[in-house]
C-alpha positions in Angstrom: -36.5 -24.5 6.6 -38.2 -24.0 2.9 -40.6 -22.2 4.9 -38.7 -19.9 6.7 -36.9 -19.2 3.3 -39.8 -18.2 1.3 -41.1 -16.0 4.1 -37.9 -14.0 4.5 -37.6 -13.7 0.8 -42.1 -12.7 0.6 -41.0 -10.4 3.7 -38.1 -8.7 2.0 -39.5 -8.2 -1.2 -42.8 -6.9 0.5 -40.5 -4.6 2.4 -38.8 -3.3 -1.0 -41.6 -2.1 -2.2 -42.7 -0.8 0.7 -39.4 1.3 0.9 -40.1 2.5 -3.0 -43.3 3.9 -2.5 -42.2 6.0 0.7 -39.4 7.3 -1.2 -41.5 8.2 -3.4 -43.6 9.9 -1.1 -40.9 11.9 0.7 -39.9 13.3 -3.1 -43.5 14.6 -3.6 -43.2 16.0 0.3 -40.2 17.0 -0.5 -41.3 19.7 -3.2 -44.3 20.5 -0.7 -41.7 21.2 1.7 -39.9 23.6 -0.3 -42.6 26.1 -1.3 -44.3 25.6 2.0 -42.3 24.5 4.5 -40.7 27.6 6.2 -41.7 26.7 9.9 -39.4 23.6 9.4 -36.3 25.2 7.6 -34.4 25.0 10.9 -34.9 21.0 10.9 -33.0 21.7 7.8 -30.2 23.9 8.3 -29.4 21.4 11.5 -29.0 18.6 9.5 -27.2 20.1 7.1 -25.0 21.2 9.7 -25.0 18.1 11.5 -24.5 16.1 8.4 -22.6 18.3 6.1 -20.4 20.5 8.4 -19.2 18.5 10.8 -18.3 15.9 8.8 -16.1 17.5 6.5 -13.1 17.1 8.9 -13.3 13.2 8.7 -14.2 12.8 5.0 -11.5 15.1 4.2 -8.8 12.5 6.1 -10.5 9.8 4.5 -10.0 11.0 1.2 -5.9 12.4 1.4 -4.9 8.7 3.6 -6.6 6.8 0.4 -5.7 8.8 -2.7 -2.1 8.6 -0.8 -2.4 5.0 -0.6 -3.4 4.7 -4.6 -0.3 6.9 -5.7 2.1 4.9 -3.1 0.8 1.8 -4.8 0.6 3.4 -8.7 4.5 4.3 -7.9 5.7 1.0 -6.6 3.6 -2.1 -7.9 2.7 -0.5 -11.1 5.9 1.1 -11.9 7.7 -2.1 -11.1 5.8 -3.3 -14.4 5.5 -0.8 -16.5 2.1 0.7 -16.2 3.1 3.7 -13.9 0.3 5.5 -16.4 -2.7 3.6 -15.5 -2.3 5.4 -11.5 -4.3 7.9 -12.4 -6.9 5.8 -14.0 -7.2 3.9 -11.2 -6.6 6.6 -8.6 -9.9 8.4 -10.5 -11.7 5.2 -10.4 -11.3 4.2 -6.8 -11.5 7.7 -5.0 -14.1 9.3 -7.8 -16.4 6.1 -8.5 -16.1 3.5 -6.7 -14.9 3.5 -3.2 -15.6 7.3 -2.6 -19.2 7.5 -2.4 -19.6 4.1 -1.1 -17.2 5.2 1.9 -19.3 8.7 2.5 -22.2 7.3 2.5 -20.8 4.8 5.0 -19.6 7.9 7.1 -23.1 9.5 6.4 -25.2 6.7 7.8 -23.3 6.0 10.6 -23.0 9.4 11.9 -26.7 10.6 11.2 -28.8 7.6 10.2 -28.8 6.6 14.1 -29.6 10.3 15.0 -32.3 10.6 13.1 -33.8 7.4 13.4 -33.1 7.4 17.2 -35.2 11.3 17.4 -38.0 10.3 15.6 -38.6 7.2 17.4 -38.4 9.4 20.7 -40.8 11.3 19.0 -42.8 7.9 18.7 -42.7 6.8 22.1 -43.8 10.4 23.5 -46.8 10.6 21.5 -45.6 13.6 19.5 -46.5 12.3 15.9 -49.2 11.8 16.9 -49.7 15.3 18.1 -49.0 16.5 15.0 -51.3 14.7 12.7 -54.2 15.5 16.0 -53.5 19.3 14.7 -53.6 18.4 11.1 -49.9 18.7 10.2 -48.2 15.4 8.2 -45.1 14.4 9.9 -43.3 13.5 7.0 -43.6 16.9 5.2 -42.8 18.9 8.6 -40.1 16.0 9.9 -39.2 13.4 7.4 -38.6 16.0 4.5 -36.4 18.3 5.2 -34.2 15.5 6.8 -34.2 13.8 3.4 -33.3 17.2 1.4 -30.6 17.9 4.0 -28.9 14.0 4.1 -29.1 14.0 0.1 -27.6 17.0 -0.2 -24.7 16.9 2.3 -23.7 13.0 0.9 -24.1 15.3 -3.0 -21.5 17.8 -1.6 -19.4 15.5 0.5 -18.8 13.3 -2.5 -17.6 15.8 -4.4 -15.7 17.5 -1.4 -14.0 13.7 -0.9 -13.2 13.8 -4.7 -11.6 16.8 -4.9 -9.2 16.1 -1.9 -8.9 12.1 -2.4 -7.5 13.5 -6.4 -5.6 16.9 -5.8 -3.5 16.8 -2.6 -1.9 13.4 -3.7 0.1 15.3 -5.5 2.7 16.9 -3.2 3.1 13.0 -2.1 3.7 12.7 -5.8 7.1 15.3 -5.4 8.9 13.3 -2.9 8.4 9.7 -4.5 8.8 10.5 -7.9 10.0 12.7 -10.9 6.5 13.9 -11.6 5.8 17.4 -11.2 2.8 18.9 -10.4 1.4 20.3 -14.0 2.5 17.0 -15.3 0.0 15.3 -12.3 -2.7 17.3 -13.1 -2.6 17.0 -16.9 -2.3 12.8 -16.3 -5.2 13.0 -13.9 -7.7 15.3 -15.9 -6.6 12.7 -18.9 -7.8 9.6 -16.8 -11.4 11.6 -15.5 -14.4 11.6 -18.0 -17.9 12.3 -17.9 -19.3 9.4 -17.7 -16.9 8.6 -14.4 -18.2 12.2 -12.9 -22.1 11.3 -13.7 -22.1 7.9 -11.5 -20.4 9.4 -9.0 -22.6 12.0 -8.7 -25.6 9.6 -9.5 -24.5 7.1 -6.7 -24.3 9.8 -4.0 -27.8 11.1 -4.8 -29.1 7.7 -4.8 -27.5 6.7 -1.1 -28.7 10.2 0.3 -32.2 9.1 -0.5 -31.5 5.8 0.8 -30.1 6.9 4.1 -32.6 9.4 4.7 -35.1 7.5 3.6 -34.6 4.4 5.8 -33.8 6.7 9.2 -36.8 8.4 8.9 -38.8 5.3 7.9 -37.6 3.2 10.6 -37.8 5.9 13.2 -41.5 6.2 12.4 -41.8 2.9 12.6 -40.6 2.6 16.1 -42.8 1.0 19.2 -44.4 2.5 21.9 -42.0 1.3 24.6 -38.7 2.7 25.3 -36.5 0.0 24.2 -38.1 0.3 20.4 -35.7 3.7 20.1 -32.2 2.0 20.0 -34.0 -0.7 17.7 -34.8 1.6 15.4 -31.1 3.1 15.2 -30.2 -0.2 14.6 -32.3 -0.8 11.7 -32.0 2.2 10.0 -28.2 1.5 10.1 -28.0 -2.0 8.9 -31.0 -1.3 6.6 -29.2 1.3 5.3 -26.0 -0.4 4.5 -27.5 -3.4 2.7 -29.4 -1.6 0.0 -26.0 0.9 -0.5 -24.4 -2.1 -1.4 -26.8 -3.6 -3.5 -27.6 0.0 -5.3 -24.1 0.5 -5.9 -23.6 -2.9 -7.6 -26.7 -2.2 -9.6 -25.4 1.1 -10.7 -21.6 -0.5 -11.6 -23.0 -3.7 -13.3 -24.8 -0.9 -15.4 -22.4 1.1 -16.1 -20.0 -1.7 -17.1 -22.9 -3.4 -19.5 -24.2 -0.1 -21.2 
């Protein structure tokens, strides 16, 4: 059993690092991409549309049922005790920092994670990457890159489209369950925002764009030979995916808490 424990723990660790250094290789491919990528720009503006677009509808749902929920509870548990004030503090810090980006980037990896994982290891399986590096071209500028630019940037602009309906539309619930009006919200809730608050959640949904993208596309390239590899590598990108979210956005909030 000792065993098997340290060799999980030598595996995962090994497999960190591993993730690291391709991240760090899709940044540099990233910036190749840009300046010379133009036969791949429609690999972008599909995921972007994929990603971005067509989630919109669902994030925006999200975000009004749970900056609903904070007000309901701000107006009746913390009301009954006399901190009806600290609802906006804690409607910023839920639907800006904390739960918001976590939540997209749950929407974000389930949605797209499995797509792109499950296409590139279909690309795998039919000998196409290696077609492409036969012909001199490297997959992960021409495939993995502009996936990665397109994921971080549509989990960037979702966060902040989440934000932006999870802290303004919560307030025409707030004129039929109390006497606030809506300058008087607005003032309360700008109040209760700060910089700081805005940086992390802007920093966390960077950070789980590059993690998402990055594990898809890793795991898709890492897919078998046979068939039954593809699903497997959906299935790793997604839970892959999910496990370091977590544990970067605990990073990030023990930081931010310490410092």
């Amino acid at each position: 059993m000792v065993k098997q424990l340290g060799k999980s723990i030598r595996t995962n660790i090994s497999d960190f690092f591993y993730f690291v250094g391709y991240l760090g290789k899709l940044i540099i491919s990233s910036f190749i991409f840009m300046f010379r990528g133009k036969a791949s720009r429609k690999i972008l503006i599909m995921q972007l549309l994929f990603t971005y677009v067509e989630a919109l509808p669902i994030c925006g749902v999200l975000a009004v049922g749970i900056g609903t929920s904070v007000i309901l509870l701000g107006n009746t548990f913390l009301a009954s005790i006399g901190q009806a004030k600290l609802t906006y503090d804690l409607l910023v810090l839920i639907v800006m920092r904390e739960l918001g980006p976590l939540l997209i980037a749950f929407v974000v990896t389930a949605r797209s994670a499995t797509a792109i994982a499950t296409e590139l290891g279909t690309m795998v399986v039919g000998h196409e990457i290696e077609a492409y590096i036969a012909t001199g071209v490297d997959p992960i500028t021409h495939l993995a890159a502009p996936r990665f630019l397109a994921v971080t940037l549509s989990l960037f602009f979702l966060n902040i489209y989440f934000s932006i309906f999870g802290l303004m539309l919560p307030s025409i619930v707030v004129q039929f369950i109390s006497t606030t009006d809506i300058p008087e919200y607005f003032n309360s809730l700008f109040k209760a925002m700060t910089v700081e608050t805005i940086l992390i959640s802007l920093g966390k949904s960077l950070i789980f764009g590059m993690i998402i993208s990055g594990a898809a596309t890793l795991y898709g390239f890492n897919a078998g030979y046979a068939t039954t590899e593809i699903p497997m590598a959906g299935l790793r990108a997604v839970s892959k995916a999910f496990v370091w979210c977590i544990i970067a956005d605990a990073f990030i909030t023990v930081l931010s808490y310490v410092f």
